[in-house]
Backbone as CSV, one residue per row, in Angstrom:
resi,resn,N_x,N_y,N_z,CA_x,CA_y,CA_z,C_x,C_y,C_z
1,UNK,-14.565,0.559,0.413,-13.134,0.368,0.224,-12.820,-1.117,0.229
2,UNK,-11.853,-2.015,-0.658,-11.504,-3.082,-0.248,-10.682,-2.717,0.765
3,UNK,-11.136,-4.471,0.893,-10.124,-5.331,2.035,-9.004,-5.441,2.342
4,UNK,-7.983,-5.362,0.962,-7.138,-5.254,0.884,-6.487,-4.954,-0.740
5,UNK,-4.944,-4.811,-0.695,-4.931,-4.553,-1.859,-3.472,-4.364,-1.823
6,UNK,-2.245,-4.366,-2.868,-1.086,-4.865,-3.508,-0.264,-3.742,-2.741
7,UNK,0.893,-4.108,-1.832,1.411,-2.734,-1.979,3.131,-3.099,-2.301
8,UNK,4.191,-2.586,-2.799,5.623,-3.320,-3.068,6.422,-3.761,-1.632
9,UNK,6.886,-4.643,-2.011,7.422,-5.933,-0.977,9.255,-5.184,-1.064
10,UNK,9.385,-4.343,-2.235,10.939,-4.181,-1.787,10.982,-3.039,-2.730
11,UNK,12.442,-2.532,-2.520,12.696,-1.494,-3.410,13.535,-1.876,-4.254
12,UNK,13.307,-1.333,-5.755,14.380,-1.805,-6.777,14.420,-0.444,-7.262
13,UNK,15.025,-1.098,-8.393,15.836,0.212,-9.261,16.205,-0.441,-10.499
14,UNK,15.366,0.348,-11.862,15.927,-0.155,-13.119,16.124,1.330,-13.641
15,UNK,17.071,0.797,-14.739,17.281,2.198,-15.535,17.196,1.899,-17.355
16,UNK,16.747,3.161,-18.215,16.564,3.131,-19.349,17.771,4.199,-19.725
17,UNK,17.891,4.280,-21.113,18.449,5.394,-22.010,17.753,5.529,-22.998
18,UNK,17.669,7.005,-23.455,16.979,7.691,-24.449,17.195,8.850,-24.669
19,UNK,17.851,8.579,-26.107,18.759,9.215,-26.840,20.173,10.397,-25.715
20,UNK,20.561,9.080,-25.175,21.664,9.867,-24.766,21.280,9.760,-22.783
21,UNK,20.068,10.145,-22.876,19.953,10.351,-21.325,19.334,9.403,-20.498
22,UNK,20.063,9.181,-19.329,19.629,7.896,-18.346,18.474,8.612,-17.549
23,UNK,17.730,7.567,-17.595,16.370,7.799,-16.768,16.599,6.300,-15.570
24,UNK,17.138,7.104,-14.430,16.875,5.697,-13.148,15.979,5.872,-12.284
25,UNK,15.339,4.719,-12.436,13.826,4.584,-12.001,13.865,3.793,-9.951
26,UNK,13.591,4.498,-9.128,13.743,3.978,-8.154,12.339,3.848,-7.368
27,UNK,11.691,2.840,-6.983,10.208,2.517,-6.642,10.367,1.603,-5.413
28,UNK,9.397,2.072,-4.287,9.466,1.404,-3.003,8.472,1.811,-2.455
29,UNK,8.536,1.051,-0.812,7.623,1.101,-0.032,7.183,2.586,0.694
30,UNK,5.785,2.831,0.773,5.553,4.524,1.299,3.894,4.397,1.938
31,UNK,4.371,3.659,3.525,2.540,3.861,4.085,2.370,5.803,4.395
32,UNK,3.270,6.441,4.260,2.784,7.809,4.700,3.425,8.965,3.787
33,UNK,2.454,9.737,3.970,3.695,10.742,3.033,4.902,11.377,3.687
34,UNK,4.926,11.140,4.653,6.615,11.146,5.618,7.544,10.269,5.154
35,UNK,6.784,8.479,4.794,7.975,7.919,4.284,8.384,7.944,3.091
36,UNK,7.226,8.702,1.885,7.891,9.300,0.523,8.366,9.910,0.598
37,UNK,8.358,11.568,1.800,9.884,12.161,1.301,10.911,11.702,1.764
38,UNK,10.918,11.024,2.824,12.163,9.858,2.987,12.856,9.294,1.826
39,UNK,12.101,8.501,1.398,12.889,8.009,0.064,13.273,8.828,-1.169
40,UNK,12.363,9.858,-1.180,12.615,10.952,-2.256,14.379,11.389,-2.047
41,UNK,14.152,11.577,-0.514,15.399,12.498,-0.237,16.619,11.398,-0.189
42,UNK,16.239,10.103,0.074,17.321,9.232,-0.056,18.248,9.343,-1.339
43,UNK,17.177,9.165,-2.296,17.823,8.937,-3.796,18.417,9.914,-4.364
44,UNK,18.033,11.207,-3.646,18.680,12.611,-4.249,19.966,12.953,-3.390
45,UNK,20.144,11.452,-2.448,21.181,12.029,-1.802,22.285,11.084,-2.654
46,UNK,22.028,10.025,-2.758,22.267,8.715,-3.468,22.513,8.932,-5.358
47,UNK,22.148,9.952,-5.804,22.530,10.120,-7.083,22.544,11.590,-7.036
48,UNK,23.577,12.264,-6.580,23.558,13.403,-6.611,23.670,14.533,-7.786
49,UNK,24.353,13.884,-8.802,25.100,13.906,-10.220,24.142,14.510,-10.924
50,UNK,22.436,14.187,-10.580,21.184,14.124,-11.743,20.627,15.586,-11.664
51,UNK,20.647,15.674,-13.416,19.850,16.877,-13.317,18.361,17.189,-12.702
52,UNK,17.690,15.966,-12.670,16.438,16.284,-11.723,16.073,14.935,-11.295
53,UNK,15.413,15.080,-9.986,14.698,13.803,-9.993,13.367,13.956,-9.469
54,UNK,12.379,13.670,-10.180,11.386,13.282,-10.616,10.549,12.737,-9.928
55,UNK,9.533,12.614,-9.077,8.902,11.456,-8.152,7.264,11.572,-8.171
56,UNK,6.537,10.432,-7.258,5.635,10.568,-7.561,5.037,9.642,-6.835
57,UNK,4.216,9.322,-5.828,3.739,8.863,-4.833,2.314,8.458,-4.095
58,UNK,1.591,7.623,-3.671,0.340,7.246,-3.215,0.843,6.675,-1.974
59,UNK,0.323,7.190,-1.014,0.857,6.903,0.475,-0.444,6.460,0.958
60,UNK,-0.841,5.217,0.991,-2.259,4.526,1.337,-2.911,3.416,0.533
61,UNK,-3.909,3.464,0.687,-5.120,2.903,-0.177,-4.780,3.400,-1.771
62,UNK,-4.796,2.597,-2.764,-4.607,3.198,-4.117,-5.361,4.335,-4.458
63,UNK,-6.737,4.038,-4.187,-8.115,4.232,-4.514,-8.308,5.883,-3.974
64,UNK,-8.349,5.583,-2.424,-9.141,5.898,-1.475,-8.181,7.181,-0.929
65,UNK,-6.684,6.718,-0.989,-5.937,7.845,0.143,-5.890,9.262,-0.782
66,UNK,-5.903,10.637,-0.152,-5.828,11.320,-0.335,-4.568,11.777,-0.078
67,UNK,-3.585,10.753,0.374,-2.034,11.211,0.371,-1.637,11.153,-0.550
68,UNK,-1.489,11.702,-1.574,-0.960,11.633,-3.361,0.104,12.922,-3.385
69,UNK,0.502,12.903,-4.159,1.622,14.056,-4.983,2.404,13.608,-6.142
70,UNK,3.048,14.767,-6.935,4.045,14.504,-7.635,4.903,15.802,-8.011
71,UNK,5.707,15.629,-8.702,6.311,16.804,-9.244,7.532,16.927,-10.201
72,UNK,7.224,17.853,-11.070,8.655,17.171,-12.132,9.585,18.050,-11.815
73,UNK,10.468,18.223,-11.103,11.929,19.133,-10.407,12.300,19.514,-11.357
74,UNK,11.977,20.603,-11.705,12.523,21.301,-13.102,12.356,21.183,-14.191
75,UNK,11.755,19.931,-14.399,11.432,19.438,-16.271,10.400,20.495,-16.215
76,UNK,9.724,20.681,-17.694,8.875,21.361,-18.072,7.655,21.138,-17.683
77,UNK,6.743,21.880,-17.362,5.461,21.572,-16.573,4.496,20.767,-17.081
78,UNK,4.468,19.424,-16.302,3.152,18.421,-16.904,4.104,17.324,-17.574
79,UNK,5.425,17.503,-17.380,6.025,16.571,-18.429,6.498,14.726,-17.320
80,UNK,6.893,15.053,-16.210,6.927,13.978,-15.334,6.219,13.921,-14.099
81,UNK,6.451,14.578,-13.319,5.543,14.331,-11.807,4.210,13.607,-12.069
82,UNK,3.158,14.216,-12.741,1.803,14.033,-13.235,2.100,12.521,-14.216
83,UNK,2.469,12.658,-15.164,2.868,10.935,-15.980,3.175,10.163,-15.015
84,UNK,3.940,10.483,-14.177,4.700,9.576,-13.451,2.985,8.680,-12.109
85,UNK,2.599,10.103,-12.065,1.304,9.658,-10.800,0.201,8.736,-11.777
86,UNK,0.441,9.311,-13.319,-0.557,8.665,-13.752,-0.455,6.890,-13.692
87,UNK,0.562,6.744,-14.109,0.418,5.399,-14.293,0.363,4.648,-12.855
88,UNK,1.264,5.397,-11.656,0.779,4.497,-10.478,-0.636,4.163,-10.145
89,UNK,-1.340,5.485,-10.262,-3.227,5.304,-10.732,-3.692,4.117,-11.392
90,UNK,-2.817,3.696,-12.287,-3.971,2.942,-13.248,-3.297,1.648,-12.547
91,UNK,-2.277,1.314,-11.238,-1.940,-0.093,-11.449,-2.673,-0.831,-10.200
92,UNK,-3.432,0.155,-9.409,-4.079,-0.666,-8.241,-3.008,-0.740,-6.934
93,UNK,-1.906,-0.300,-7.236,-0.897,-0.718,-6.055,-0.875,0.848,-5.262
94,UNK,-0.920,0.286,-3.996,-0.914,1.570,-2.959,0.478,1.345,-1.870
95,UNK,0.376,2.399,-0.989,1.865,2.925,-0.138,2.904,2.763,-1.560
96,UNK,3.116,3.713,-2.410,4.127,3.628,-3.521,4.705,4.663,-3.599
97,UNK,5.914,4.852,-3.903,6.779,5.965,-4.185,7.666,5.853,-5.240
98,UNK,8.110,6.663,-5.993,8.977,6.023,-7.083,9.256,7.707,-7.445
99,UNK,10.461,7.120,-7.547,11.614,8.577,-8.295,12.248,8.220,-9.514
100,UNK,12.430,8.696,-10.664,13.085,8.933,-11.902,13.941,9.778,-11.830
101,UNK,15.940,9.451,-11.674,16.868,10.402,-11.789,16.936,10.449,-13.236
102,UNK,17.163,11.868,-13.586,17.258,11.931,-15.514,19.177,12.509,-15.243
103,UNK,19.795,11.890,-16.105,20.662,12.601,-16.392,21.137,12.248,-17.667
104,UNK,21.035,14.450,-17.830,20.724,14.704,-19.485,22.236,14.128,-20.104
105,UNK,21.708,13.858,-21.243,22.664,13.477,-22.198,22.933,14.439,-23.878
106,UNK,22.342,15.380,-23.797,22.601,16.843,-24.493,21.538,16.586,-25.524
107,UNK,20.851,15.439,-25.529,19.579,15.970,-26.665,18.483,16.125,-26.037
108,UNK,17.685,17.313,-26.538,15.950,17.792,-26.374,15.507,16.338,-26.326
109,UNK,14.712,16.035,-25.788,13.238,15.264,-25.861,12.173,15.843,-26.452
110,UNK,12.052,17.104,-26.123,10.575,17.688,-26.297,9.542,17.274,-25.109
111,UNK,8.711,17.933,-25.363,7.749,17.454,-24.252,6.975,16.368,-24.175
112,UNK,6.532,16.050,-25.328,6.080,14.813,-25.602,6.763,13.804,-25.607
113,UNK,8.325,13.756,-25.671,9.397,12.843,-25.513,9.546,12.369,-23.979
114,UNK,9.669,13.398,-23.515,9.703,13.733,-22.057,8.466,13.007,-21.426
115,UNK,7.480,12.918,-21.189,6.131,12.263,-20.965,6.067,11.008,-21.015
116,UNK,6.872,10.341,-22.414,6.866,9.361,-22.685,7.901,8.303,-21.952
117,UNK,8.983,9.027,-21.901,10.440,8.902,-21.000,10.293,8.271,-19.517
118,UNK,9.232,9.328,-19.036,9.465,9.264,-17.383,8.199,8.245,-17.353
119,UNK,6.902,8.378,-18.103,5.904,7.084,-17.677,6.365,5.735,-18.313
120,UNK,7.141,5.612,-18.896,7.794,4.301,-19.574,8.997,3.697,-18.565
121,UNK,9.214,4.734,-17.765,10.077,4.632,-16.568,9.800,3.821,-15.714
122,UNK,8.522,4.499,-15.252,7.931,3.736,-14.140,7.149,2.925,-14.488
123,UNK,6.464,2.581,-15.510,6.184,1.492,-16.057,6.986,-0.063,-15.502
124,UNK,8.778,0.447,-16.764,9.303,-0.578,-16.393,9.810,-1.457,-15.215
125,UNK,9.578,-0.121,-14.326,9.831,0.141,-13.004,8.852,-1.217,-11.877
126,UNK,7.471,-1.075,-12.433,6.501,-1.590,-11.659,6.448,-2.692,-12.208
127,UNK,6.498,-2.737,-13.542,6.938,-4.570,-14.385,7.405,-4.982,-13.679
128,UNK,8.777,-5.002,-13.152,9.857,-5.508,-11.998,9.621,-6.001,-10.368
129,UNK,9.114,-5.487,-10.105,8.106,-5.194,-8.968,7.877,-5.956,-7.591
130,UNK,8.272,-6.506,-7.002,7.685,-7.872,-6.231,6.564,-6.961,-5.180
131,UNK,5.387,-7.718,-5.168,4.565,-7.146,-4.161,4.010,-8.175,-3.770
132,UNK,3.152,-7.338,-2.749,2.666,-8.180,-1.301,1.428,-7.497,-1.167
133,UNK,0.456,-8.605,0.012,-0.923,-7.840,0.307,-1.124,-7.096,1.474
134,UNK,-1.548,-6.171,1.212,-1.900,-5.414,2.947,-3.190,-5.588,3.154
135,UNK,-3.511,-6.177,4.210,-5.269,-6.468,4.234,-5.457,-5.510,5.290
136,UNK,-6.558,-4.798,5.396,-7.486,-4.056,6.189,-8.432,-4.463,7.146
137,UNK,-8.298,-4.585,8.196,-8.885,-5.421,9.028,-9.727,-4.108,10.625
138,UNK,-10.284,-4.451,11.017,-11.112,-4.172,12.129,-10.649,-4.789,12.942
139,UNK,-10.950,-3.989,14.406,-10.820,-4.810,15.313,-12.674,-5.333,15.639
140,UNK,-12.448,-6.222,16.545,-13.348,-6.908,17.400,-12.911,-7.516,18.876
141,UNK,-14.537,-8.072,19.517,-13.910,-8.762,20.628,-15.182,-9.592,20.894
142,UNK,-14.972,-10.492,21.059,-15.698,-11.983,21.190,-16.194,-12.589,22.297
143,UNK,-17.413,-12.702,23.049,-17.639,-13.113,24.388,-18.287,-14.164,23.681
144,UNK,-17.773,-15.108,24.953,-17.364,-17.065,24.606,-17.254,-17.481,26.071
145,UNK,-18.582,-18.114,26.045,-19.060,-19.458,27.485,-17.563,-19.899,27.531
146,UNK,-17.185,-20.268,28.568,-15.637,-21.041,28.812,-15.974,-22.503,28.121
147,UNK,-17.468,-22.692,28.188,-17.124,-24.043,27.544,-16.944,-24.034,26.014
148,UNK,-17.571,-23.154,25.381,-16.857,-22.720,24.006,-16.129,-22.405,23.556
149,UNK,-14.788,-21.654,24.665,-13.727,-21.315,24.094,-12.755,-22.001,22.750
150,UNK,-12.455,-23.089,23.292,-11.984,-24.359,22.155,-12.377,-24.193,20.862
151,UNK,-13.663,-24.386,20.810,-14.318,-24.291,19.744,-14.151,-23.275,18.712
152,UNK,-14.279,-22.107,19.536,-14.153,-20.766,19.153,-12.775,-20.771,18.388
153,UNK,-11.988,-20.977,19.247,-10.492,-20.989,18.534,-10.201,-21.697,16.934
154,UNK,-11.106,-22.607,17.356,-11.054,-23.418,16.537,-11.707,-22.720,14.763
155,UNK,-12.653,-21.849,15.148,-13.250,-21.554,14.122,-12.264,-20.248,14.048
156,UNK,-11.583,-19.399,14.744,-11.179,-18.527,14.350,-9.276,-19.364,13.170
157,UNK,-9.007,-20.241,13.619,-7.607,-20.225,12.834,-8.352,-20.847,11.318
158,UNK,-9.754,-21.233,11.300,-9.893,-22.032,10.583,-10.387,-21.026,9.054
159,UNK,-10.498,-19.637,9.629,-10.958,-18.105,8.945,-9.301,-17.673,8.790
160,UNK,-8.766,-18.143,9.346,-6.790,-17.648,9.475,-7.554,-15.504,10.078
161,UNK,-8.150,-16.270,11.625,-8.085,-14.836,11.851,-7.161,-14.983,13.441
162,UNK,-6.457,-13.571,13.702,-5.283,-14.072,14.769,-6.184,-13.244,15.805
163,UNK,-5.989,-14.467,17.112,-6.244,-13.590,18.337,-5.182,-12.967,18.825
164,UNK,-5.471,-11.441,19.416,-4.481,-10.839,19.576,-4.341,-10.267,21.384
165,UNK,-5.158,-10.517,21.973,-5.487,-11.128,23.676,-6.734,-12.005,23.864
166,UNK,-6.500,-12.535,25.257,-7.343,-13.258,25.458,-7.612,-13.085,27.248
167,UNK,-8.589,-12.406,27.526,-8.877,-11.739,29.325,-9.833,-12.911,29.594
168,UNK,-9.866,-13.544,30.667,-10.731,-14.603,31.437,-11.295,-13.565,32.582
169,UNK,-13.078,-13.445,32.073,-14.113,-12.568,32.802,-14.765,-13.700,33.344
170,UNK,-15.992,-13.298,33.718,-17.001,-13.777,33.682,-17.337,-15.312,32.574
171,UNK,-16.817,-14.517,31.565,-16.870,-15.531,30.298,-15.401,-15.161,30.043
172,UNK,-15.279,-16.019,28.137,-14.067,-15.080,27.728,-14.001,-14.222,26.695
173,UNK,-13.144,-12.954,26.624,-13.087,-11.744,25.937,-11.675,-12.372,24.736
174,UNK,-12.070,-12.573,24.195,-11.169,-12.529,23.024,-11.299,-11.375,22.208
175,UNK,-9.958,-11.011,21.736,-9.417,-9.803,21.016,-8.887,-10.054,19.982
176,UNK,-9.721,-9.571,18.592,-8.891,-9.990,17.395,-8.755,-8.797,16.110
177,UNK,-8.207,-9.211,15.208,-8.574,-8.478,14.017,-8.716,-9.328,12.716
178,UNK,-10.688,-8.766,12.612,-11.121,-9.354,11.331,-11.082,-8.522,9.915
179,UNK,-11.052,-8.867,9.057,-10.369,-8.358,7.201,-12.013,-7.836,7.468
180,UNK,-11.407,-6.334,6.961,-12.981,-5.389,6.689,-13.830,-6.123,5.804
181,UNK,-15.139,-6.108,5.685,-15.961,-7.056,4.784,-16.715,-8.158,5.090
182,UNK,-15.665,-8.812,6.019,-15.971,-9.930,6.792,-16.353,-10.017,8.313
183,UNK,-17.192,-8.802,8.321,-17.811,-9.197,10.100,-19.098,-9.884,10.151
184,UNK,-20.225,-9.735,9.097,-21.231,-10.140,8.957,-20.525,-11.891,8.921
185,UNK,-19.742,-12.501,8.321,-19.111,-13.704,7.995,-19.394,-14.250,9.448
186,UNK,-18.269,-13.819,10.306,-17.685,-13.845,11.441,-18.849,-13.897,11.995
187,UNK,-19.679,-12.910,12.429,-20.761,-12.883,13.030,-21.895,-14.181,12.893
188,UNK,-22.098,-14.552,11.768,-22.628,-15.493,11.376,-22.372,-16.905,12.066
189,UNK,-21.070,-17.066,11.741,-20.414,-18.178,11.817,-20.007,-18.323,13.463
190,UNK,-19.997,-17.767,13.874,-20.564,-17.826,15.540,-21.567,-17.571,16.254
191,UNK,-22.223,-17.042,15.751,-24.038,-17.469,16.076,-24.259,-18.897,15.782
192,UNK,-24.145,-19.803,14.709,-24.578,-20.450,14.738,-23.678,-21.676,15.547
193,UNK,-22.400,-21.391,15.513,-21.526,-22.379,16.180,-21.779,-22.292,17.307
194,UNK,-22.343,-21.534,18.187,-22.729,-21.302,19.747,-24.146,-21.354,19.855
195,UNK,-24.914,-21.510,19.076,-26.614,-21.419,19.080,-26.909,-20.243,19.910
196,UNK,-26.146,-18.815,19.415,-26.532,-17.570,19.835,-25.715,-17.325,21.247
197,UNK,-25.150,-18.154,22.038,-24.652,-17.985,23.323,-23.571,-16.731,23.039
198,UNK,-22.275,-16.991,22.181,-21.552,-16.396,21.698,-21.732,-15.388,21.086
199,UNK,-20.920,-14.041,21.471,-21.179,-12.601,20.777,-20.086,-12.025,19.997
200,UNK,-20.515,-11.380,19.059,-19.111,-10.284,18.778,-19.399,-8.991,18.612
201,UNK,-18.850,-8.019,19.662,-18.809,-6.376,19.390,-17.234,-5.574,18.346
202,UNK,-18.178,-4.736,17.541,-16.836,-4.391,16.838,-16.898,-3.042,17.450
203,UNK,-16.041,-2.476,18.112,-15.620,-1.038,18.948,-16.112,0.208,17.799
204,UNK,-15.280,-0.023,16.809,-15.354,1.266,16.214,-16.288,1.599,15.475
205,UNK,-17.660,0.716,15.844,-19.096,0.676,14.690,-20.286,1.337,16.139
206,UNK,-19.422,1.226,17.253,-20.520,1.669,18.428,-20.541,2.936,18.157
207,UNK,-22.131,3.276,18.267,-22.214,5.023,18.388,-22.889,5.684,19.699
């Protein structure tokens, strides 16, 4: 799995017309699938007027989460929910949610119209977009001679990794979180800065 990866920084809202009917496209933040039907249910409370709305969601990792769904609220089967998931698929961005209110304007689409409608939606939707990184990180914890501590610190802001306690034992226990990928790094780079004195255990790799 990467390290990290794009997820949206805010919620917007653009809207299209075609032939007659508004398609409003509403896309935001969703680490769980609790907070997609949150927003699902926001917007259906928030545009009540619409003949359906439309949504479609990755609550995680783009890739990796198995929190996915979609569904087209009444359109014809296969015509939005599924378009709508497809294209969040192909953009790499994860925790996403996005709803399409349609309100009809008295001409057919067809189904193939329809398909085209709601993934051109969210398309324009994610064009718009401002995002941000969520990095994936591990924990660890660091035993450091007191006379190395300094040092230590020193190499950790210099990785931009944050200590997140610091217990005075015997030695010292520093508590941090390193970006998945990078423990062998870490590990490295304090072995040799301590000529082996210095350790790092990562908790959730002990068996």
């Amino acid at each position: 799995m990467s390290s990290s990866y794009s997820i949206p920084s805010k919620h917007i809202c653009v809207e299209q017309e075609i032939k007659r009917s508004r398609f409003v496209a509403d896309i935001g933040h969703a680490e769980s699938k609790a907070d997609a039907i949150a927003f699902i249910d926001l917007i259906k409370k928030r545009e009540p007027e619409a003949r359906h709305h439309c949504w479609a969601y990755i609550a995680g990792h783009p890739i990796e989460s198995i929190e996915r769904g979609c569904s087209d609220a009444g359109e014809p089967q296969g015509t939005a929910g599924k378009p709508m998931l497809n294209v969040l698929q192909h953009k790499g961005i994860g925790e996403i949610v996005v709803v399409v209110s349609r309100y009809f304007g008295g001409i057919k689409l067809g189904a193939g119209g329809l398909v085209r409608a709601y993934a051109s939606s969210v398309q324009q939707a994610i064009d718009a977009l401002p995002l941000s990184q969520h990095i994936v990180t591990v924990p660890a914890v660091l035993n450091v001679p007191f006379a190395l501590e300094n040092q230590t610190r020193r190499l950790l802001d210099h990785g931009n990794i944050v200590i997140k306690q610091t217990v005075y034992k015997n030695d010292v226990e520093i508590f941090i979180e390193v970006e998945a990928g990078k423990e062998p790094e870490l590990e490295e780079s304090l072995t040799n800065m301590s000529s082996g004195r210095a350790t790092v255990i990562f908790p959730e790799s002990e068996t």
